[in-house]
N, C-alpha and C positions, 0 to 999 in steps of 0.2 A: 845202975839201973838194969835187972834183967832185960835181956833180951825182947822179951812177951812183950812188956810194958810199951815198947815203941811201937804196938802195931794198934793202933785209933782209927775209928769209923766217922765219917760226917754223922751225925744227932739228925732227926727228923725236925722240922720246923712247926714251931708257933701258932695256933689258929690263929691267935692275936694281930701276930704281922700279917699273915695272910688274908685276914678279914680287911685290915687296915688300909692295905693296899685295893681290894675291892670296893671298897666306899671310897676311898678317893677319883678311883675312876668311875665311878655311876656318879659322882657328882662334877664330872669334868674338868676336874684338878688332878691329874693322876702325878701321884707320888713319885718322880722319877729316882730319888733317892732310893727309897724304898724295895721298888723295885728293882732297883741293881742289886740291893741288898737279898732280898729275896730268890731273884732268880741266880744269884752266885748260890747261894745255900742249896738250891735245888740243884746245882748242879754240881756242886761237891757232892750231897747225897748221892746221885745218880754215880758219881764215879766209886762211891764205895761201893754201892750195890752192884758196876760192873765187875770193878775187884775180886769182890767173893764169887760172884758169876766163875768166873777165870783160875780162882782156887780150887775150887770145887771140880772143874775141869781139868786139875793138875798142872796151871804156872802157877804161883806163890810172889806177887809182886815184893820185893823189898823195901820195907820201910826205911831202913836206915837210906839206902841207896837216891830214894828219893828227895830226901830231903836237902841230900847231896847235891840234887839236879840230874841224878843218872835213872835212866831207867833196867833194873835188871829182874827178868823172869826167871824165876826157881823151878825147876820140873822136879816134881812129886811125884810117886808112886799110887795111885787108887785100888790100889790090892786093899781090900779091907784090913786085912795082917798087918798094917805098914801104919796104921796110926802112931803106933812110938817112935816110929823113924825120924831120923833129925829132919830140916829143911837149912841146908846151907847154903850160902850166898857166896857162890865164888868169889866176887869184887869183895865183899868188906869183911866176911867171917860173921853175920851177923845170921843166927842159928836158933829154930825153934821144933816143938815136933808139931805132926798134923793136929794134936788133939788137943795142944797147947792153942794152936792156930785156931783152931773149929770154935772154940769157947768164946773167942773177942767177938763172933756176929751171933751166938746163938739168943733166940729170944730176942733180939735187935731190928725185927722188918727187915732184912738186908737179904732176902732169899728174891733172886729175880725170877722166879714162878713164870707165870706167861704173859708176860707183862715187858719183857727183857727188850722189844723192838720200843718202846715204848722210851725207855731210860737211853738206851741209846740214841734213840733221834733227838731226845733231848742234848744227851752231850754234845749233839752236831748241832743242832739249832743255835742254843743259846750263843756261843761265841759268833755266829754269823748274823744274828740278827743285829740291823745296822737302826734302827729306830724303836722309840719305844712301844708303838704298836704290833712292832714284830715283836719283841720280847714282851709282850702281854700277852700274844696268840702261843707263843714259845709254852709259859707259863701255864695259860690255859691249859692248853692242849695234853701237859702233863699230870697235871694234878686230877683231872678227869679223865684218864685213861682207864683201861681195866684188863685184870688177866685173863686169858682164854686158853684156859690150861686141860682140859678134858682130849682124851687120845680120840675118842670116836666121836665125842662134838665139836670141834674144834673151834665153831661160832660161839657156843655156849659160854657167855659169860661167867667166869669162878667166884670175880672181888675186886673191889675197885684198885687202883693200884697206892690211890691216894695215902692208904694204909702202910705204905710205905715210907712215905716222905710226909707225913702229917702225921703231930703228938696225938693220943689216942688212940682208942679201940675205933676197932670198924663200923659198929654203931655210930658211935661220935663223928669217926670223917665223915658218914657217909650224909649224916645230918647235916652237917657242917656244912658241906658241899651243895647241898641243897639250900641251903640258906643266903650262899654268898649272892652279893650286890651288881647285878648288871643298869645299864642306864643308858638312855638312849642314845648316846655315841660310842655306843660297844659295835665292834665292826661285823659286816654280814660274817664272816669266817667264825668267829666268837660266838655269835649268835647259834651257827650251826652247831658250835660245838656243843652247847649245853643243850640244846635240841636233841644230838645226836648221845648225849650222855644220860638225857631225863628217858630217852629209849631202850638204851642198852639197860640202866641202872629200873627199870619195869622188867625187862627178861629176866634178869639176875634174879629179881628176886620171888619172878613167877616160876619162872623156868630150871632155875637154881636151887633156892633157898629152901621152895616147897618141896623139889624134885629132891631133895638131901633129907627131907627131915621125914617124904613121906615114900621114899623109894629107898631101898639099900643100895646107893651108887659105891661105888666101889672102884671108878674111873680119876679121882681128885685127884693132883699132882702135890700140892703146897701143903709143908708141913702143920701139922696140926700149932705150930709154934705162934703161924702168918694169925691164927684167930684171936692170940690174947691180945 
């Protein structure tokens, strides 16, 4: 097996399960299954999207190494000149170059844009939540996130983040997302959250969407890639 071949991304999840899961809990039978099933996946995605976070930053996590049980960081060069350079693994000799590397996330959702506090509190959340309504709020709380990637607005909403970790275009999550199934034992925290996401997800796309199609902004951080 070449090398390359070992290096794999958590996949984006399902509207399917994620709707599934929502209608179980507005009917108050929440899926606990389910749910663990879902908030694992979301949380494997988040740790790919930290990964490339950290690549891009010049460590190069080892896939061989991990699978191991070892964790070993690769320091890379970000010279732009240094794309053909190898990336070698001390520990096991398992070796790739940067532009080998850069191809397994491109066109993938996997750019943590300004969103990046966001995936990580989830990697801290999810394993500490001890009941299932903390990992619903867990859940929640991510999938209704959003980037805030503008250098001079830094409030200003970019794109939800859900685009990340949900199949589809951003059209679709964001419809999606709007659709999902709350029900009267959704908890006051819950409750806020789509509150505070049906607000943001109104700037986005007063303050955003117009502001991009009818101003020449020139301030966007996220690659042109994050829109297909």
């Amino acid at each position: 097996m070449p090398d390359i071949d070992e290096v794999t991304w958590a996949p984006r999840i399902s509207k399917a399960q994620i709707r599934r899961l929502y209608e179980s809990d507005a009917l108050g039978m929440l899926d606990e299954e389910l749910l663990a099933d879902v908030g694992t996946r979301l949380f494997q995605r988040c740790r790919s999207i930290v990964e490339v976070h950290e690549a891009r930053q010049g460590q190069v996590r080892c896939p061989r190494c991990e699978r191991s049980g070892r964790e070993t960081l690769i320091a890379r060069s970000k010279d732009p000149g240094a794309r053909e350079a190898q990336i070698l693994c001390p520990a096991c000799g398992w070796q790739v170059t940067w532009i080998e590397y850069a191809r397994t996330f491109k066109r993938r959702q996997l750019n943590s844009g300004g969103a990046m506090s966001a995936f990580q509190e989830y990697i801290q959340r999810w394993p500490a939540a001890r009941t299932p309504e903390l990992k619903m709020v867990a859940v929640d709380r991510l999938i209704h996130a959003f980037h805030f990637s503008l250098y001079k607005l830094p409030d200003l909403p970019t794109r939800p983040a859900g685009v990340n970790l949900i199949k589809g275009k951003l059209s679709d999550v964001i419809q999606f997302l709007e659709e999902l199934s709350y029900g009267p034992g959704s908890s006051a925290e819950r409750n806020q959250v789509r509150l505070e996401w049906q607000q943001t997800l109104e700037t986005f796309r007063k303050d955003f969407l117009e502001g991009l199609l009818y101003r020449q902004t020139e301030e966007v951080e996220a690659d042109t890639e994050d829109w297909n």
